[in-house]
C-alpha positions as CSV (number, residue, x, y, z in Angstrom):
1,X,94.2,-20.3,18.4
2,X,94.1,-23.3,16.3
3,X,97.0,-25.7,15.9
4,X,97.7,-27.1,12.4
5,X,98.8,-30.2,11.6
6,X,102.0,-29.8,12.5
7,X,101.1,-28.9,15.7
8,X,101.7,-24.9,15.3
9,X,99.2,-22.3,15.7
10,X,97.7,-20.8,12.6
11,X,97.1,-17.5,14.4
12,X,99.9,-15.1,15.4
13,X,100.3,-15.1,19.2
14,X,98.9,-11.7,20.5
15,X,102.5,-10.8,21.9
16,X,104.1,-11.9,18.7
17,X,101.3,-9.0,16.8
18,X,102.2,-6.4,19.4
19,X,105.8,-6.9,18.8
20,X,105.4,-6.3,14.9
21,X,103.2,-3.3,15.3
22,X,105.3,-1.1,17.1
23,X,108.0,-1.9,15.0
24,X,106.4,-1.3,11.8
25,X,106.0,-4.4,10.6
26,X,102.5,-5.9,9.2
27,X,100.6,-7.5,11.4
28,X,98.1,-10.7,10.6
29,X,95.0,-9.9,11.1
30,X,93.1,-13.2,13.2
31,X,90.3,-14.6,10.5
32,X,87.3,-13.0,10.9
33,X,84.1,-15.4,12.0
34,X,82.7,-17.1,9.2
35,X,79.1,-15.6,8.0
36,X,76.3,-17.1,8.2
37,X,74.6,-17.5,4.6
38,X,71.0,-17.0,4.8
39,X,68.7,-19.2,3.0
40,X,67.0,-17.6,0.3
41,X,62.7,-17.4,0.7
42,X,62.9,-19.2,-3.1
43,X,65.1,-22.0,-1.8
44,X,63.2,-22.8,1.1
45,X,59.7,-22.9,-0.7
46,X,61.4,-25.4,-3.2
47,X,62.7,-27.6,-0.2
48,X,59.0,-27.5,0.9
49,X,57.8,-29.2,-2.1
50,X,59.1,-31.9,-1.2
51,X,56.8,-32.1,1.6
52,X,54.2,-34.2,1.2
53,X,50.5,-33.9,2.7
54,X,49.7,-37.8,4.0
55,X,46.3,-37.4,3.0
56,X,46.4,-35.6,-0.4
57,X,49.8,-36.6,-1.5
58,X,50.2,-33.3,-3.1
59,X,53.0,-31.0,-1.8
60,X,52.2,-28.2,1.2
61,X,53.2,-25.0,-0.7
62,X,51.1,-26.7,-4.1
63,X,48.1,-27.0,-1.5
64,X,48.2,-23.7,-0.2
65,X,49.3,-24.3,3.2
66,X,52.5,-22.4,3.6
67,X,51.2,-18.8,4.6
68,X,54.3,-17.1,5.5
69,X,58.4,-17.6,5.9
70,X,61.0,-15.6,7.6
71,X,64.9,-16.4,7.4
72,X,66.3,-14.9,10.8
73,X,70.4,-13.7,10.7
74,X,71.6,-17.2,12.1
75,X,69.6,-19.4,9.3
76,X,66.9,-20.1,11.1
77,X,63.3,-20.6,9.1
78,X,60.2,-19.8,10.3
79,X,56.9,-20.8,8.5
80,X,53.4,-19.9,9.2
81,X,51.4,-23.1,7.8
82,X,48.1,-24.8,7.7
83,X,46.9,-27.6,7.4
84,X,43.3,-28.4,5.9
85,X,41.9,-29.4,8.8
86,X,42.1,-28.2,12.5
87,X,42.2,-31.9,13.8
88,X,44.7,-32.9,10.9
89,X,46.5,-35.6,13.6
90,X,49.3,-35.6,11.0
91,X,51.3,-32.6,12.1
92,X,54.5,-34.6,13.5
93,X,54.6,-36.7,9.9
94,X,54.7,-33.1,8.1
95,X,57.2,-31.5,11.0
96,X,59.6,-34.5,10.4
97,X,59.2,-34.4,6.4
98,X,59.6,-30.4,6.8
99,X,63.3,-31.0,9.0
100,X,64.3,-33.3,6.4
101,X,63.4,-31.3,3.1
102,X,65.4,-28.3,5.4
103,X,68.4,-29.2,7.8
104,X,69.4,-32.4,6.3
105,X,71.7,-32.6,2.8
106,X,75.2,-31.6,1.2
107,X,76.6,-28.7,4.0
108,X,74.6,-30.0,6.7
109,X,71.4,-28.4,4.8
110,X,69.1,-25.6,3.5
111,X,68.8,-23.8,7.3
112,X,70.3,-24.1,10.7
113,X,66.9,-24.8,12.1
114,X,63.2,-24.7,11.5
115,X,59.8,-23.7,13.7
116,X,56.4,-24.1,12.6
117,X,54.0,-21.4,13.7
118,X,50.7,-23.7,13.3
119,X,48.1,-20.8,12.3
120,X,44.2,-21.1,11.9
121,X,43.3,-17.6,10.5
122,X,42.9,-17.1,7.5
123,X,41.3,-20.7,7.4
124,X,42.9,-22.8,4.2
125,X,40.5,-23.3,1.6
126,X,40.7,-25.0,-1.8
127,X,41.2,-21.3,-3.1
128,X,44.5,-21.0,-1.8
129,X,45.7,-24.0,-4.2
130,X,48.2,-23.3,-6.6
131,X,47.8,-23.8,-10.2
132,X,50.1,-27.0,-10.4
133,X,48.4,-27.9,-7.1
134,X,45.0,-28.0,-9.2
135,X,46.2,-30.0,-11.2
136,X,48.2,-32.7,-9.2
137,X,44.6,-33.5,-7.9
138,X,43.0,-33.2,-11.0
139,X,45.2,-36.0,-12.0
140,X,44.3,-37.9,-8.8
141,X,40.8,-37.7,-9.3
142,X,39.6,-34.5,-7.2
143,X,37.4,-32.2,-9.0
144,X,38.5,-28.9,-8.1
């Protein structure tokens, strides 16, 4: 039970409930557990484009390398990423940009927690650039 301010319980004492019911009278129900409130797949791929590839400077989901993302029941995101290169040595700066852009914020966040499924198959290629992507890099030079 939890005590307000006062320094009374909030709850009804189980005896107290007991007491009511089999005399007729209504019962409080406890609260029920607060849900949890599931991300959305469109939130979290907005939160992501705020993570930034070192190399590039161009976003992760612009560049293609966000494959997959599940949102399990206790708001915990899992993505299935890329990166360009196998021996990228750069995963820890995108891990740490990818837990801000996610769990940090108003409300504690976007997600409870994150994992990053690091996948090689399908390898990225410059195909799997999005439009905007294209032309982020266009305007940095790239010909692609």
């Amino acid at each position: 039970m939890s005590e307000s301010a006062t320094g009374f319980s909030s709850e009804e004492p189980t005896w107290l409930a007991e007491d009511r019911a089999s005399s007729g009278e209504p019962v409080i129900a406890p609260p029920a557990a607060a849900a949890v409130s599931k991300a959305s797949i469109a939130d979290i791929e907005e939160a992501m484009k705020d993570v930034v590839d070192p190399e590039l400077g161009i976003n992760v989901v612009d560049l293609g390398l966000v494959y997959d993302t599940f949102v399990d029941d206790e708001n915990v995101v899992t993505l299935d990423m890329t990166l360009t290169s196998a021996a990228c040595p750069l995963t820890d700066v995108i891990e740490d940009q990818t837990r801000s852009a996610l769990t940090t914020g108003p409300g504690g966040g976007l997600v409870k927690d994150f994992r990053i499924n690091w996948v090689w198959l399908p390898p990225w290629g410059p195909d799997k650039i999005t439009d905007d992507g294209r032309e982020q890099l266009r305007a940095l030079g790239f010909n692609v």
